[in-house]
C-alpha positions in Angstrom: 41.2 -32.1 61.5 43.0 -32.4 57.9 43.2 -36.1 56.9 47.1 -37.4 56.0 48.2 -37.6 52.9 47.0 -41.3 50.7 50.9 -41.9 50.0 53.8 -40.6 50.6 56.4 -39.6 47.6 59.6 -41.2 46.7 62.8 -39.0 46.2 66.1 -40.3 44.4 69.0 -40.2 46.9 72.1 -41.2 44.5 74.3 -39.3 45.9 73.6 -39.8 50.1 74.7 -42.4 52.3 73.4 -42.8 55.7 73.3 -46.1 57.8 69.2 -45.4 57.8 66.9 -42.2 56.9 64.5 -41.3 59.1 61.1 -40.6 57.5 58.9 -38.0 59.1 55.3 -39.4 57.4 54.0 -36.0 59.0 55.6 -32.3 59.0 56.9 -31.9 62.9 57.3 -35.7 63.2 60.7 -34.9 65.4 62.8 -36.3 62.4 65.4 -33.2 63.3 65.6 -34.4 67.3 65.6 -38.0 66.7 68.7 -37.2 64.0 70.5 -35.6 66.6 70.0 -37.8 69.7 70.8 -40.9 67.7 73.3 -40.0 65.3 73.8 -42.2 62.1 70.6 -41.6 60.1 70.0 -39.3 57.5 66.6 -36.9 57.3 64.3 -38.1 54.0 62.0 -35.8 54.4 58.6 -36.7 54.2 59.5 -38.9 50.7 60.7 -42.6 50.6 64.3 -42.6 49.4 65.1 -44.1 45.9 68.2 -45.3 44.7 69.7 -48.3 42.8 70.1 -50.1 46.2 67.6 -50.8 49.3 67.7 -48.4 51.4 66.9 -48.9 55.1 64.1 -46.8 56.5 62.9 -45.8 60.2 59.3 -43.8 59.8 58.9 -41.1 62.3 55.8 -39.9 63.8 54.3 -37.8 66.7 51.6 -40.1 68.9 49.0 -38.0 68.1 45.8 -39.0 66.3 46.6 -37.3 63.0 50.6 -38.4 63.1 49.3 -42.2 64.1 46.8 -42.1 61.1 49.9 -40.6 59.0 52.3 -43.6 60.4 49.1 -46.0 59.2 48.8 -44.9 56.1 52.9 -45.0 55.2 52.7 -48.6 56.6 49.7 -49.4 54.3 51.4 -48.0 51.2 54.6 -50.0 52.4 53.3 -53.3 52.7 51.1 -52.9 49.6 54.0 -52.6 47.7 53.9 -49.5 46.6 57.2 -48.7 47.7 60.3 -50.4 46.5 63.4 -50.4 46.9 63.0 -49.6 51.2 63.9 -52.1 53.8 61.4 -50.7 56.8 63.5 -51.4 59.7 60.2 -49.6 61.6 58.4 -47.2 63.6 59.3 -44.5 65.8 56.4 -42.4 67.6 57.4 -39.6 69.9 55.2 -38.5 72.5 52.8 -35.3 71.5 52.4 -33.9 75.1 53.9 -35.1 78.7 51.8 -38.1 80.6 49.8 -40.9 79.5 48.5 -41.6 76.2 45.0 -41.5 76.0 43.2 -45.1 75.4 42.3 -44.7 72.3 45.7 -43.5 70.7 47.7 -46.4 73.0 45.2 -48.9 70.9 46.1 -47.1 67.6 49.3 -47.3 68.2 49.2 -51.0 69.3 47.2 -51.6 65.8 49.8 -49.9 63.1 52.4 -51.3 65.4 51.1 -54.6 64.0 51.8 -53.6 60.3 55.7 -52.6 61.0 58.5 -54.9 61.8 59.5 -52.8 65.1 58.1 -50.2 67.3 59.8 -47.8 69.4 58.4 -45.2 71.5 60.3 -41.9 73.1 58.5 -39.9 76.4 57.4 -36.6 76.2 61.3 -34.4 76.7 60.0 -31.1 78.2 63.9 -29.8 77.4 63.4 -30.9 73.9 60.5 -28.7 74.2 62.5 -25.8 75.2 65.4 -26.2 73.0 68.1 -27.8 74.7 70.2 -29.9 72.9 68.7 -33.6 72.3 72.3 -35.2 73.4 72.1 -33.3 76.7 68.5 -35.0 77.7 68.3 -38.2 76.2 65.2 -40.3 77.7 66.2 -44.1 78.8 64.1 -45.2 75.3 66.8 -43.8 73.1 69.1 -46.5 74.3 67.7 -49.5 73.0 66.8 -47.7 69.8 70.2 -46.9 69.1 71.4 -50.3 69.8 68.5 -51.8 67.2 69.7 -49.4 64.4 73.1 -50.4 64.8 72.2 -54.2 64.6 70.0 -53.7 62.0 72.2 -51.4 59.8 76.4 -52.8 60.8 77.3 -50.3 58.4 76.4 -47.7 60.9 
C-alpha cells in the first residue's frame, strides 16, 4: 500500500470566498459529494488554503486505512504548526464500503479524532455510489454536520 504524503501543500486563495473549504488530505476523499450535499464550502484541493486572512478548514477523508493515515498525517502537520493561517474546524471521514468498520480502523479513527477539534462521520451512500445526486440521498449524519458548519462559520 503506498504510504500518504509527509505534508500537505498550501495554495494562495486571494481571490475565493467560501464559508469553509473542504480539504480532501487524499485523492477520492468525497470532497466533490460532501460539496454538493452540504452546500457552502469551497473544494481546496488536496492543499491548505493561504490568504491574508484565516481561513476555516474541514479535512476530508475516506475511513480507509490509507485515507485515516492521510487524515493523521494533515492533523500532525496542523498542530505542529506547520500550517498557518487555517482555523481546522475538523474532520470529516466518509465511509469506504457499506457495514461496520472493521476494529482496527474504528480505533484509528477514534485516535486522529483526538488530534482534531471535531469529528464527523457519513454511512456508506450506495446511490452516491451509483451517481445519483448527493441532495436526493442525504444520510441522517449530514444534518448535524450542516448545522456545525453553520455555527462555526455565521458567514455561511
Amino acid at each position: 500500500m503506498p504510504r500518504p504524503e509527509h505534508g500537505l501543500p498550501a495554495r494562495s486563495r486571494p481571490d475565493e470566498e467560501h464559508a469553509w473549504w473542504w480539504m480532501g488530505v487524499h485523492g477520492g476523499a468525497g470532497v466533490t459529494t460532501l460539496r454538493l450535499a452540504v452546500p457552502g464550502g469551497g473544494d481546496a484541493g488536496r492543499a491548505w488554503p493561504a490568504s491574508a486572512r484565516s481561513q476555516p478548514v474541514v479535512l476530508v477523508a475516506r475511513s480507509s486505512a490509507y485515507g485515516i493515515e492521510c487524515a493523521q498525517n494533515a492533523a500532525r502537520q496542523w498542530a505542529s504548526g506547520m500550517v498557518t493561517g487555517v482555523d481546522l474546524l475538523g474532520l470529516v471521514v466518509v465511509a469506504d464500503a457499506p457495514g461496520r468498520r472493521p476494529r482496527i480502523l474504528q480505533n484509528l479513527v477514534r485516535l486522529v479524532a483526538g488530534a482534531v477539534p471535531r469529528l464527523w462521520e457519513i454511512p456508506w451512500v450506495e446511490p452516491w455510489r451509483l451517481g445519483e445526486p448527493p441532495m436526493s440521498h442525504l444520510p441522517k449524519e449530514c444534518a448535524p454536520l450542516a448545522r456545525d458548519l453553520a455555527r462555526l462559520t455565521p458567514s455561511a
